[in-house]
C-alpha positions, 0 to 999 in steps of 0.5 A, a space after each residue: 140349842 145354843 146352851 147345848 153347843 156351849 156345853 159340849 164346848 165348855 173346856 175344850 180351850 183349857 184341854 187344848 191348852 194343856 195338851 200344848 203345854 205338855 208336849 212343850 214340856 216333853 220337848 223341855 224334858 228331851 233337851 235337858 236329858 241330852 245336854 246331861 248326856 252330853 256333859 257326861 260325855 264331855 267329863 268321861 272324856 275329859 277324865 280318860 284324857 288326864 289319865 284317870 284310871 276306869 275305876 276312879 272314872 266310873 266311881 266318879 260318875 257314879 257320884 256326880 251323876 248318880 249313875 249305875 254301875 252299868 252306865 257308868 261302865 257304858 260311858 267309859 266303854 263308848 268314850 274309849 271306842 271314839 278316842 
């Protein structure tokens, strides 16, 4: 009986473990995609304040930050409607 209770416990820390390892690391992937976020942000801010022309903004943020040509446009928009 005990080998059974081993067996059916065999690995149960190892997937414990994993599964804390994970949600930690989605944790990790949360924050690392809203500080980009938030860099974005900063520099569409920053480039309308210097009076960078929308074009040379968005083809800037299409460069740096591997943006498409619709989230770079969104960024530009959403930076322009909170100034």
């Amino acid at each position: 009986m005990s080998n059974e209770f081993r067996k059916a416990f065999t690995g149960f820390g190892c997937e414990l473990l994993d599964r804390i390892r994970e949600a930690e690391n989605e944790k990790l992937s949360d924050a690392a995609f809203e500080e980009r976020t938030l860099g974005i942000q900063n520099a569409t801010s920053a480039m309308i304040e210097a009076g960078v022309d929308e074009e040379t903004i968005i083809r800037m943020l299409q460069k740096y930050w591997d943006l498409r040509l619709s989230d770079a446009t969104d960024f530009v928009e959403n930076s322009k409607s909170i100034k």
